[in-house]
DONUVO-999920 format. One line per field, with one value per atom (N, C-alpha, C): atom name; residue number from 1; x, y, z negated; residue in three letters. Coordinates in pm, 1 decimal. Atoms other than C-alpha are relative to their C-alpha. Layout:
<recs>
at <- [CA_...]
i <- [NUM_...]
px <- [X_...]
py <- [Y_...]
pz <- [Z_...]
aa <- [ALA_...]
</recs>
This chain:
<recs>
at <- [N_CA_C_N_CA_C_N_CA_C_N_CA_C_N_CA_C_N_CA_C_N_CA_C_N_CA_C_N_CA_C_N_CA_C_N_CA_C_N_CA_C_N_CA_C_N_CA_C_N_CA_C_N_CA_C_N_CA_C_N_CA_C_N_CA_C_N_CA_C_N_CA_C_N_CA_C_N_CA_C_N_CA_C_N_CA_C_N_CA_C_N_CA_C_N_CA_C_N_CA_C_N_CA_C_N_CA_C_N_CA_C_N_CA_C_N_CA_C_N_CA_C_N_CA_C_N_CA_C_N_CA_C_N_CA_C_N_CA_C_N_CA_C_N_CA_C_N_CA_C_N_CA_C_N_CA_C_N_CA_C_N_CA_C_N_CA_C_N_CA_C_N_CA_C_N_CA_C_N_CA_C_N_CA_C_N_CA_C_N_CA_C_N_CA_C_N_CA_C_N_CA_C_N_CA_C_N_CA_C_N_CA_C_N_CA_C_N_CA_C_N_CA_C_N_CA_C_N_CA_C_N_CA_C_N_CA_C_N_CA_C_N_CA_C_N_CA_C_N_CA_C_N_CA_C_N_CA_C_N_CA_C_N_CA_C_N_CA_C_N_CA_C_N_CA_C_N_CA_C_N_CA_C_N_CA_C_N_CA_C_N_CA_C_N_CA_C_N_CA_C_N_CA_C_N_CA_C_N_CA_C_N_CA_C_N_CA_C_N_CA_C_N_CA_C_N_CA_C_N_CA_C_N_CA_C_N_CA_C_N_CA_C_N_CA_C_N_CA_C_N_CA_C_N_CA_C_N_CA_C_N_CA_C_N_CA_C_N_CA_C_N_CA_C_N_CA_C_N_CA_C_N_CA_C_N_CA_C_N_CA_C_N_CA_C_N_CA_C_N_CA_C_N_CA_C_N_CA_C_N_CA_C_N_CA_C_N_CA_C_N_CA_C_N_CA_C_N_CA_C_N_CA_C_N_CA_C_N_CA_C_N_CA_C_N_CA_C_N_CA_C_N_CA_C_N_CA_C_N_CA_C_N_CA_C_N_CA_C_N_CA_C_N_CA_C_N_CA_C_N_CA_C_N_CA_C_N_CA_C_N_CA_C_N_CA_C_N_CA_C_N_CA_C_N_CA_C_N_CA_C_N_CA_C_N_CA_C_N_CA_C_N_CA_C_N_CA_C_N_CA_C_N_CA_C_N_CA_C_N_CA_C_N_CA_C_N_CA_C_N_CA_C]
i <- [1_1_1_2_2_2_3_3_3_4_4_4_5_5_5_6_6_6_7_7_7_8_8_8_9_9_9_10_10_10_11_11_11_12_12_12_13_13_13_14_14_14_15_15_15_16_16_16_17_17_17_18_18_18_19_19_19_20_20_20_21_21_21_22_22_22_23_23_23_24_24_24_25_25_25_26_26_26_27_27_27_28_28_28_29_29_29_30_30_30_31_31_31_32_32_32_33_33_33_34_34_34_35_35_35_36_36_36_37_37_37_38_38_38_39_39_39_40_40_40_41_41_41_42_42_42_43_43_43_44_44_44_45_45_45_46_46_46_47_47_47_48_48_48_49_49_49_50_50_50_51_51_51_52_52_52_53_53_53_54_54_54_55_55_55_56_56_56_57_57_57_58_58_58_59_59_59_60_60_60_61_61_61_62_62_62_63_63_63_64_64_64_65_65_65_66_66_66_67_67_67_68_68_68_69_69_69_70_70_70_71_71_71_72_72_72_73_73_73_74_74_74_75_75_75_76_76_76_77_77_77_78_78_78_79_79_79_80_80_80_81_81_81_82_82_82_83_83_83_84_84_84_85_85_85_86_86_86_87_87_87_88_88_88_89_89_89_90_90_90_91_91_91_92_92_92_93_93_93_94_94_94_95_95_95_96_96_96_97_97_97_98_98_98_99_99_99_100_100_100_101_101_101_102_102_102_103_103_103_104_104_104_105_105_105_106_106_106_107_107_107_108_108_108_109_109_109_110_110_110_111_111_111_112_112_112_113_113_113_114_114_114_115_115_115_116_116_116_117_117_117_118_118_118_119_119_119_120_120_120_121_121_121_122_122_122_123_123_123_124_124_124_125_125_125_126_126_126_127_127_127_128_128_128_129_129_129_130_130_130_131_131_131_132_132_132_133_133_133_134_134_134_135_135_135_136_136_136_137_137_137_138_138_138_139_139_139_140_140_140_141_141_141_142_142_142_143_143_143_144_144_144_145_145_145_146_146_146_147_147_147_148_148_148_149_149_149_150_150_150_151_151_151_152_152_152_153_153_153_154_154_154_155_155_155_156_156_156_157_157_157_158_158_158]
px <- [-29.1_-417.2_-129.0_155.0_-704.5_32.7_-6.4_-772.2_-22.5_-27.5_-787.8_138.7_-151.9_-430.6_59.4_-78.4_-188.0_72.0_-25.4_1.4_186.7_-134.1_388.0_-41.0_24.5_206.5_-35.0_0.6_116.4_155.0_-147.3_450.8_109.4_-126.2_655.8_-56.8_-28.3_507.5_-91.8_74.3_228.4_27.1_-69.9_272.6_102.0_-101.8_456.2_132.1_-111.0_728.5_45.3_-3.0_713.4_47.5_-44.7_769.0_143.1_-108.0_1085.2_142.3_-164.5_1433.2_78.1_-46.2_1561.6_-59.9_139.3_1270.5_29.9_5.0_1288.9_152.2_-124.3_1680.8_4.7_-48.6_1672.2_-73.7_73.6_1399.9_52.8_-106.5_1597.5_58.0_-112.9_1877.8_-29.6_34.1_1724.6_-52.8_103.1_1533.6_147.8_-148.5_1930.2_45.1_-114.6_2096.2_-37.4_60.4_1853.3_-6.3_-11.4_1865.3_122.5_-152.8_2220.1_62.2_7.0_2250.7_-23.0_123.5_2003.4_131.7_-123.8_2241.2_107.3_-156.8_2579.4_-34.5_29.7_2444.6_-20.5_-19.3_2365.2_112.5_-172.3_2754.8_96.6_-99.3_2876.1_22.8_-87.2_2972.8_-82.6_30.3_2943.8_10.6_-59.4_2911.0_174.8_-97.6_3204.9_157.5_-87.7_3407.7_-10.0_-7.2_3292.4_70.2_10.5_3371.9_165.9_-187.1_3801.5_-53.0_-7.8_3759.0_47.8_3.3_3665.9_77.2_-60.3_3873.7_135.8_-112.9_4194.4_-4.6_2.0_4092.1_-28.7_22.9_4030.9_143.6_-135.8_4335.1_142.8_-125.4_4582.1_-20.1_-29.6_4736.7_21.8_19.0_4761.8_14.9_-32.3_4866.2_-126.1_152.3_4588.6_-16.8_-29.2_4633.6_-62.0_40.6_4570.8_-100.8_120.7_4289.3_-119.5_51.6_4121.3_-92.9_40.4_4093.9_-60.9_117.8_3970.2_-39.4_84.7_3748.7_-113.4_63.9_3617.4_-44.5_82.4_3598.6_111.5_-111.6_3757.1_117.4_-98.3_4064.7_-55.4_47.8_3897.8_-81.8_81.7_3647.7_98.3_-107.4_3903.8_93.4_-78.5_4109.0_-102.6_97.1_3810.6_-38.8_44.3_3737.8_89.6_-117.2_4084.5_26.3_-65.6_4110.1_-95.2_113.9_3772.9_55.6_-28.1_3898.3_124.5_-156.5_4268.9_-47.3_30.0_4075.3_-49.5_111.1_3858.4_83.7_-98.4_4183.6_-38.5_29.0_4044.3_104.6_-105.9_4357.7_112.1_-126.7_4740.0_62.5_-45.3_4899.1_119.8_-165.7_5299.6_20.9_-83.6_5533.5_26.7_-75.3_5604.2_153.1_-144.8_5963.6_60.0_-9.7_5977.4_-3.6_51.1_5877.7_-28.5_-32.9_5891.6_-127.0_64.6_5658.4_-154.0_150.0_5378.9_-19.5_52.5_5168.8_-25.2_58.9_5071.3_-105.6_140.5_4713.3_21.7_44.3_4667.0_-138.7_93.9_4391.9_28.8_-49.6_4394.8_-78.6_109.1_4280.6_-141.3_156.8_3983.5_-76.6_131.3_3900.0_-38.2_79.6_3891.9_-116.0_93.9_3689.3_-156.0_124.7_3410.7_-26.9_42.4_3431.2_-78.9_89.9_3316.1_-142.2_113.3_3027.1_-62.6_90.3_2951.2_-62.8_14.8_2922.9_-114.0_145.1_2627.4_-108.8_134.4_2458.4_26.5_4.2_2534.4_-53.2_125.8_2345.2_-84.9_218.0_2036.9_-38.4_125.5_1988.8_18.8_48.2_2031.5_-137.7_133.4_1761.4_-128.9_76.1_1589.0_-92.1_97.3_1572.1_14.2_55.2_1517.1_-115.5_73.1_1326.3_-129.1_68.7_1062.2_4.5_-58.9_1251.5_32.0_-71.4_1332.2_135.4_-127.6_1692.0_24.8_-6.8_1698.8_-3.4_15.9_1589.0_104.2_-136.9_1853.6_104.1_-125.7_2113.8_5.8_64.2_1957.4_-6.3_-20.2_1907.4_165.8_-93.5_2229.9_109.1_-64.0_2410.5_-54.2_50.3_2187.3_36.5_-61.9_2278.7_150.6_-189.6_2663.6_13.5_-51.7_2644.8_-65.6_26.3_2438.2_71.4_-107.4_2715.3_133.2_-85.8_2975.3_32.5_45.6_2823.1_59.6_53.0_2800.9_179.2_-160.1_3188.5_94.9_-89.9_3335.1_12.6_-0.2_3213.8_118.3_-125.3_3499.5_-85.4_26.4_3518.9_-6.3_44.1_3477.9_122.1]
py <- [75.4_4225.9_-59.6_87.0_4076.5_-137.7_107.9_3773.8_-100.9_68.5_3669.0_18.5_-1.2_3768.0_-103.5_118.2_3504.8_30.3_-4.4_3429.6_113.1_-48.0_3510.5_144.1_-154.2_3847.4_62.2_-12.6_3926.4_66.9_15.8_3860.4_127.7_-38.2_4083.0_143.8_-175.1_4449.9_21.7_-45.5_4410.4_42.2_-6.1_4479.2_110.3_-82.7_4820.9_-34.0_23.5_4650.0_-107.4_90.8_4358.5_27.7_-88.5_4613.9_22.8_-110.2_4777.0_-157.5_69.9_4578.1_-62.2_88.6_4469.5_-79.9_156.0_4241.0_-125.5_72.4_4115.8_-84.1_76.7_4078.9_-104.6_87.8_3905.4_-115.3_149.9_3623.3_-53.0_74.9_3579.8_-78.3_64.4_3491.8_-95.6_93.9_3276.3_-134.0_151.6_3043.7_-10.5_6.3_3102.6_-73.0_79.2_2948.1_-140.1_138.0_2653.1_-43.0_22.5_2612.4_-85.9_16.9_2574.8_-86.0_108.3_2401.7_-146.1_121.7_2151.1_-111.6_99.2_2080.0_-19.5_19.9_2101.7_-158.3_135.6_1834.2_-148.9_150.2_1581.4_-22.9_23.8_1630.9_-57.8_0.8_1599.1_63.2_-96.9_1921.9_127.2_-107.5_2259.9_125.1_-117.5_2612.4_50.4_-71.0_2706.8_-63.2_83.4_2401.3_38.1_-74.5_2537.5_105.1_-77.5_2841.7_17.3_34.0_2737.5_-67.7_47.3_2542.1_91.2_-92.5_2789.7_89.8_-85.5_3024.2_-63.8_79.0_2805.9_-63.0_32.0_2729.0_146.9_-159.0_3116.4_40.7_-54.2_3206.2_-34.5_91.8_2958.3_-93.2_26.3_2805.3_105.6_-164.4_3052.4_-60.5_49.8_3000.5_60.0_26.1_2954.9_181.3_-154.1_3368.0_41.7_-86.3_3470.9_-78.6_57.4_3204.6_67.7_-40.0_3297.3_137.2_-152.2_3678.0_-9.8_13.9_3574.4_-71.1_30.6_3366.7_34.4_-55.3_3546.9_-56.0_103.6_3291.0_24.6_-23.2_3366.2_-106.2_146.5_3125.7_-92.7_103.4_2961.1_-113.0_99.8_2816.5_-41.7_31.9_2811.6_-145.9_81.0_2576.7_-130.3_138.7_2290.1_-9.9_5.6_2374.7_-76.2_41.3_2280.7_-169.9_134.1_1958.6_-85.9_88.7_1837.6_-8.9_61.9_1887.5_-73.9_63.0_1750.5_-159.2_194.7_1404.2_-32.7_70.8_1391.4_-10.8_37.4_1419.3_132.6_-99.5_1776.3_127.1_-87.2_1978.0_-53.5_52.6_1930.9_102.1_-136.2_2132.2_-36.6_37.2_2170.5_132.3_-88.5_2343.7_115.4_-135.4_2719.9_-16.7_-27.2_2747.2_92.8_-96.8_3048.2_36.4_-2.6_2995.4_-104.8_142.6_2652.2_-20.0_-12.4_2796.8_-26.0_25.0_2779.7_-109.1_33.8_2601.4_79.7_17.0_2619.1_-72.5_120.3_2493.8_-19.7_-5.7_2353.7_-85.1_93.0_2198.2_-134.0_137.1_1840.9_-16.6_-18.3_1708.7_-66.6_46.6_1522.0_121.7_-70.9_1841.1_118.3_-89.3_2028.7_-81.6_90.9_1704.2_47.7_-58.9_1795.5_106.9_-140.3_2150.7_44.0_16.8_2090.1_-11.7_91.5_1872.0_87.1_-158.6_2197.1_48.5_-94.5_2394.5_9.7_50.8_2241.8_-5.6_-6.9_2217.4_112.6_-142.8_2571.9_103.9_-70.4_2659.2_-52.6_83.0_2398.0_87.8_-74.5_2631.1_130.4_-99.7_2961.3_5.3_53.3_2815.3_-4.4_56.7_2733.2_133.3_-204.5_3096.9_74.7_-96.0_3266.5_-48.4_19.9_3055.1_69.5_-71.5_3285.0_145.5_-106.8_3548.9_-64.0_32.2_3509.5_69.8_-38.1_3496.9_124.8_-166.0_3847.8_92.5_-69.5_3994.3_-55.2_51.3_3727.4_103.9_-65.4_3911.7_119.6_-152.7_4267.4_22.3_3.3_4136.5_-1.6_23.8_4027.3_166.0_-163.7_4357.4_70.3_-77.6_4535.4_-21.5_26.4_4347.8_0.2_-56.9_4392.3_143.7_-155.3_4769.9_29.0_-45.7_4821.9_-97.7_65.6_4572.6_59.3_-68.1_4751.4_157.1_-161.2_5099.0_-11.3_34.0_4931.3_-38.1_73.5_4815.0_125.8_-146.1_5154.3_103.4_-108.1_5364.9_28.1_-51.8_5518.1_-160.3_42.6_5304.4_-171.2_198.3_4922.0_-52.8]
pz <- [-120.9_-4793.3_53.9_-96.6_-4551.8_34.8_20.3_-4626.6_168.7_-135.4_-4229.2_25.6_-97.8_-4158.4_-84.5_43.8_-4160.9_-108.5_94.5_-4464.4_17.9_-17.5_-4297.6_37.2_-55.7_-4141.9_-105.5_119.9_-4531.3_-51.4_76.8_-4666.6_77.2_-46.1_-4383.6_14.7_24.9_-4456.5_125.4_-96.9_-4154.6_146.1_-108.9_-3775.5_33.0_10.4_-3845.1_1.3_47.8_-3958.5_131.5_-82.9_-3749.9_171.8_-137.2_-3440.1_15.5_27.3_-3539.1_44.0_-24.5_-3388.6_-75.6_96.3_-3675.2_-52.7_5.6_-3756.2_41.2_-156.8_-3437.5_-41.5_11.8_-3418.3_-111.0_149.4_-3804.7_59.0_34.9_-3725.6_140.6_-144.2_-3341.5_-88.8_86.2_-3592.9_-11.8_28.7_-3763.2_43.8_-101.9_-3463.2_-3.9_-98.4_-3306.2_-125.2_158.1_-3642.3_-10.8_-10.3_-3664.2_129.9_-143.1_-3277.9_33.6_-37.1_-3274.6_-54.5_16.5_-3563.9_21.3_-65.0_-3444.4_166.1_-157.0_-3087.7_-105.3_60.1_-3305.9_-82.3_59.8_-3515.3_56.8_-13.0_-3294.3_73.6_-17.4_-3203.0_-117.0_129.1_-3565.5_-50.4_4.4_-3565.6_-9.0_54.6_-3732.2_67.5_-99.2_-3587.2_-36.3_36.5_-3793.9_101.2_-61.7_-3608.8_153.5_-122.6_-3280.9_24.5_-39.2_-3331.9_-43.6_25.9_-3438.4_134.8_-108.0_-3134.8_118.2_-94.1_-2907.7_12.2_12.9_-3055.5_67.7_-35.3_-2992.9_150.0_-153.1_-2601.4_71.6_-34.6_-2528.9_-23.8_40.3_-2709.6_-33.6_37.5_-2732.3_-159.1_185.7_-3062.2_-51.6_110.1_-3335.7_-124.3_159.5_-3689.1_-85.3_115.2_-3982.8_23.0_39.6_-4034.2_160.0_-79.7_-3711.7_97.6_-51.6_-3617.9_-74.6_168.3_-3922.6_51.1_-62.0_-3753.4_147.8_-124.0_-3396.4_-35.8_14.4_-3510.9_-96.2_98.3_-3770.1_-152.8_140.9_-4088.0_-80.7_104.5_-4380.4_-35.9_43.4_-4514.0_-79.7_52.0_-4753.9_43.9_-94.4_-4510.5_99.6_-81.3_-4253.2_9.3_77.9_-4450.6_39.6_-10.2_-4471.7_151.2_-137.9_-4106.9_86.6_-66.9_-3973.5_-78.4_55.9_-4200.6_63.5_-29.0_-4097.3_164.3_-165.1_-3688.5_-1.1_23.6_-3798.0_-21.3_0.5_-3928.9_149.6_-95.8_-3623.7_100.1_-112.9_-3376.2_119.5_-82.0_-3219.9_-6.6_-11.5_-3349.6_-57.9_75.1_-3449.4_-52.4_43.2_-3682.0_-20.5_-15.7_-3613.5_-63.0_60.4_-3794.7_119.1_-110.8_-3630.1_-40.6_-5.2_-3508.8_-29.6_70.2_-3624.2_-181.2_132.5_-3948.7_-69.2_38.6_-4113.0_-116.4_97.9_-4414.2_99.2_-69.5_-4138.4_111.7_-91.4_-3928.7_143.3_-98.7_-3544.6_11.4_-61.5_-3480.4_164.0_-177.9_-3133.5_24.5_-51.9_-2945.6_48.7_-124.8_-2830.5_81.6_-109.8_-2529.2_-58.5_-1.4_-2714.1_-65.2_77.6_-2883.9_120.6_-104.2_-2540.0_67.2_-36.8_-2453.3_-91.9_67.3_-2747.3_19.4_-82.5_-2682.4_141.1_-177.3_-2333.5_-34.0_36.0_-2526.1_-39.4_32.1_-2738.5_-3.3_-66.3_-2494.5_93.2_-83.8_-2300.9_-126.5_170.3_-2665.0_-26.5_77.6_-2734.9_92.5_-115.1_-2372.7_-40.3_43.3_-2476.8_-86.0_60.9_-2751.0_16.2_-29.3_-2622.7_129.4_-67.6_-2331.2_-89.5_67.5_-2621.3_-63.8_84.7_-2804.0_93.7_-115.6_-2478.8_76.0_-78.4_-2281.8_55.4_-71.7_-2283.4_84.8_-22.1_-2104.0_179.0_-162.7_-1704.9_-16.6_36.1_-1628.1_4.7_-7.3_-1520.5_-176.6_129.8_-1856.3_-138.3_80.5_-2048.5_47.6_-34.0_-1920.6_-58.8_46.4_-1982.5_-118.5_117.1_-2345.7_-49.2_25.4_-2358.8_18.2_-57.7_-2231.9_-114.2_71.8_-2458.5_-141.6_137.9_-2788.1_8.8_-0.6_-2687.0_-17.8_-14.8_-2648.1_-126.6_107.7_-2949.4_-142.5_36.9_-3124.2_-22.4_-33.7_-2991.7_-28.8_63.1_-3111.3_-153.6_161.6_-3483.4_-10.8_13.3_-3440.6_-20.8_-97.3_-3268.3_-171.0_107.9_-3610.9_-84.2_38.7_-3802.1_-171.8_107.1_-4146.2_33.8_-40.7_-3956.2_29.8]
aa <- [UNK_UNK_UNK_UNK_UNK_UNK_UNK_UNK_UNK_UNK_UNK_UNK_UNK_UNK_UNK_UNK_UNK_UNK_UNK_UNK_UNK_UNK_UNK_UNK_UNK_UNK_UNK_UNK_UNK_UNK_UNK_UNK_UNK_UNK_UNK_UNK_UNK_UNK_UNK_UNK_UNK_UNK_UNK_UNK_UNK_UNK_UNK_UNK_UNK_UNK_UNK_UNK_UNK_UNK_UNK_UNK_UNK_UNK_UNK_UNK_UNK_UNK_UNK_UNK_UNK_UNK_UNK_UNK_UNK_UNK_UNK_UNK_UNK_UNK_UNK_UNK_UNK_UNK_UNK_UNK_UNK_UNK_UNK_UNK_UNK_UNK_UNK_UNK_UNK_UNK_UNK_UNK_UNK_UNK_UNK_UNK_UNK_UNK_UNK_UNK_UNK_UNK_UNK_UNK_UNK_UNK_UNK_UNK_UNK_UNK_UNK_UNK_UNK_UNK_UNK_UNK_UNK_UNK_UNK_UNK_UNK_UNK_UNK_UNK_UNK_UNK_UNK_UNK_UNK_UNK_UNK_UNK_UNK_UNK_UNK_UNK_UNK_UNK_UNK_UNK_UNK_UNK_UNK_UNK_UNK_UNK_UNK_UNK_UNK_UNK_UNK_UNK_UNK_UNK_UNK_UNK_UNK_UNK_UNK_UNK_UNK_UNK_UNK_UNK_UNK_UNK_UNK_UNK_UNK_UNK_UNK_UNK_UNK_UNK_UNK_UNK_UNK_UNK_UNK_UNK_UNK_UNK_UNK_UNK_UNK_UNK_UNK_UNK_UNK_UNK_UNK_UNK_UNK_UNK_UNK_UNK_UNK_UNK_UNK_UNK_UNK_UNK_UNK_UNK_UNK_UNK_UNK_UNK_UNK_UNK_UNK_UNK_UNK_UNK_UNK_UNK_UNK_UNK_UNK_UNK_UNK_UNK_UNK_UNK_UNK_UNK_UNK_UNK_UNK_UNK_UNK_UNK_UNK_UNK_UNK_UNK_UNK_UNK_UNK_UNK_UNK_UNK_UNK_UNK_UNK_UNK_UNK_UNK_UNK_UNK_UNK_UNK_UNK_UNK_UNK_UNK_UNK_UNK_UNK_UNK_UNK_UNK_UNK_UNK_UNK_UNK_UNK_UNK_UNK_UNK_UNK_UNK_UNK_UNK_UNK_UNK_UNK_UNK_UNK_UNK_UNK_UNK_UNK_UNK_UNK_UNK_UNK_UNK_UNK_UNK_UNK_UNK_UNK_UNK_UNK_UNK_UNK_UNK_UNK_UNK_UNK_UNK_UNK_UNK_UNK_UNK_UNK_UNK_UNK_UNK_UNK_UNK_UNK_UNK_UNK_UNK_UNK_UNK_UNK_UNK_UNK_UNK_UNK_UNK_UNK_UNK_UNK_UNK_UNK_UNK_UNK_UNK_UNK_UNK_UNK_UNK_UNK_UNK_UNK_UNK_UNK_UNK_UNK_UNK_UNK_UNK_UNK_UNK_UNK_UNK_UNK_UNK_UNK_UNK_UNK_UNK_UNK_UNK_UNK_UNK_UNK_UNK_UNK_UNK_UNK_UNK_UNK_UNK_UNK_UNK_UNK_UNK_UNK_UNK_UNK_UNK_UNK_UNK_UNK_UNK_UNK_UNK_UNK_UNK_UNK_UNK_UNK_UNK_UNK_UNK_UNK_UNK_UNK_UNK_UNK_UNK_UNK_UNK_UNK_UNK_UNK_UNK_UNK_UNK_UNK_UNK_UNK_UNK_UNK_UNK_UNK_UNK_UNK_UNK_UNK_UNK_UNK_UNK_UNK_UNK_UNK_UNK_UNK_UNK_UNK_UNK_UNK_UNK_UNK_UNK_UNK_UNK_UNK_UNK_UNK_UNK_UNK_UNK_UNK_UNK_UNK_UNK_UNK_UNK_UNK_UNK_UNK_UNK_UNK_UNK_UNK_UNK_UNK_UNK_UNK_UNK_UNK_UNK_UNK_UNK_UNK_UNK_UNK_UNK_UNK_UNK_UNK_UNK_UNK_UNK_UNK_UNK_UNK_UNK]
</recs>
């Protein structure tokens, strides 16, 4: 290794590597995770709690089972996700009429009230991990990581 190159340009396999899209996409991630974190936090609040939130104002109420699946978090997390918005007064969980053995999650209005709050912290930090991009090319990125998303989804076996 040459002892002028930086220590992280060492460690990641040199600029070859450093070129290639998946690089790229992984250390996006990573600003985007701590970014996001970073706003959610000075809300209180977790991506995972955002992201039952959101799910439940997009899609209605929905029982644990089929929040679980649009939102993508397994039950076990699920479970601590819904108790932590149930203390804070952001969801209510009623018995289904259908089914007595289950719950209905719903939204309340203070948790469409935080959701709102979010949602302006969950633009500060995509502003944040784009900013160096004019809006034009956000978009273009954006389009572009959906269809090559959408490629990776479509494959037989997913």
């Amino acid at each position: 290794m040459a002892d002028d190159m930086p220590a992280n340009e060492q460690t990641w396999g040199g600029e070859r590597f450093r070129r290639t899209p998946s690089w790229m996409i992984g250390q996006l991630s990573v600003h985007g995770y701590r970014l996001l974190t970073e706003q959610f936090a000075a809300e209180g609040t977790k991506p995972y709690e955002y992201r039952v939130l959101a799910s439940l104002a997009d899609g209605g109420p929905a029982s644990q089972a089929t929040l679980g699946r649009r939102s993508g978090i397994h039950l076990s997390d699920l479970v601590a996700t819904l108790n932590t918005l149930a203390d804070r007064g952001h969801i209510r969980r009623d018995p289904d009429p259908a089914d007595r053995r289950r719950n209905i999650i719903t939204l309340t209005d203070d948790g469409f009230d935080h959701l709102a709050r979010l949602d302006i912290r969950l633009a500060a930090a995509q502003d944040a991990l784009l900013a160096a991009l004019a809006p034009t090319d956000r978009i273009t990125l954006t389009d572009l990581l959906k269809r090559a998303l959408d490629g990776l989804n479509a494959r037989p076996g997913r």
